[in-house]
N, C-alpha and C positions, 0 to 999 in steps of 0.2 A: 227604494229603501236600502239600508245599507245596515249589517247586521256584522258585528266582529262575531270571531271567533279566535281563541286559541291553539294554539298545536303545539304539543311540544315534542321533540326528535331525540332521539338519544342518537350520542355521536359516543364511539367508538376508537378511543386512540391506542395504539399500539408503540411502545417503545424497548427498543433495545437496552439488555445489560450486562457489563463487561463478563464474562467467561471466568476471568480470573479473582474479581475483587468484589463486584456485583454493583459497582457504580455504573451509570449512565452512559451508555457505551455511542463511542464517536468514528469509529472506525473497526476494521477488521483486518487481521495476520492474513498476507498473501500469501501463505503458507498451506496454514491449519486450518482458515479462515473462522476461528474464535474470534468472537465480540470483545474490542479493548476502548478500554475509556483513555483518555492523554497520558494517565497518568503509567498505566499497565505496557506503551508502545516501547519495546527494547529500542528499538531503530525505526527510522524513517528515511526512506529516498526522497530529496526534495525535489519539486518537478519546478519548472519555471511558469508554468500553467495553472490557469485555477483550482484547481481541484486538488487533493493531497498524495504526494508518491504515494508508493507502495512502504506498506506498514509491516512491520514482523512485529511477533510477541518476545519474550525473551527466551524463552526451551527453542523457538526455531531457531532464532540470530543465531545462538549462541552452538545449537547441532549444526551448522552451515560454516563456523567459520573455516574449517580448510578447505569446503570447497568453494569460497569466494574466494580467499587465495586461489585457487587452483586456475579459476576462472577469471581473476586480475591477471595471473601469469599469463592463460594463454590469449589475453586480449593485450597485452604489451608485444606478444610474437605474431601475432593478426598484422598489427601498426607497424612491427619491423619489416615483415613481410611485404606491405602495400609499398613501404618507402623502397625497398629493394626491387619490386615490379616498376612503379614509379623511375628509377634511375634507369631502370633497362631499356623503357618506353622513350625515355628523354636521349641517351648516349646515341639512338640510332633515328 
């Protein structure tokens, strides 16, 4: 004998929403790590890999910008540096 029955299940979805605007949030500030939907992201690092760089809101980008300068600088004297160990490695 073969008897149906029904069940029904309540399912439970959870979703994230932006911090600053309250739309549908797609990512989060590497920073502050506030919920930002596309439209809230100041900046984005693009990565070459699936997944999406690293995201800032705009109050971080924008507190950080001298010390990305500061950290562009010393990542230019890093490179001068290796090419100047590099020459010393090669002359001898």
């Amino acid at each position: 004998m073969i008897k149906e029955t029904e069940r029904i299940q309540k399912v439970v979805e959870k979703h994230r929403y932006c911090d600053i605007c309250g739309n549908l949030s797609k990512t989060y500030c590497t920073k502050c790590g506030k919920d930002l939907c596309n439209k809230c992201v100041k900046h984005e690092d693009y990565d070459s890999g699936d997944y999406r760089g690293n995201c800032y809101c705009a109050k971080c980008w924008d507190l950080g910008e001298d010390i990305r300068r500061k950290i562009s600088d010393l990542e230019y004297e890093i490179e001068e540096l290796s090419e100047e160990w590099d020459k010393l490695c090669k002359a001898k």
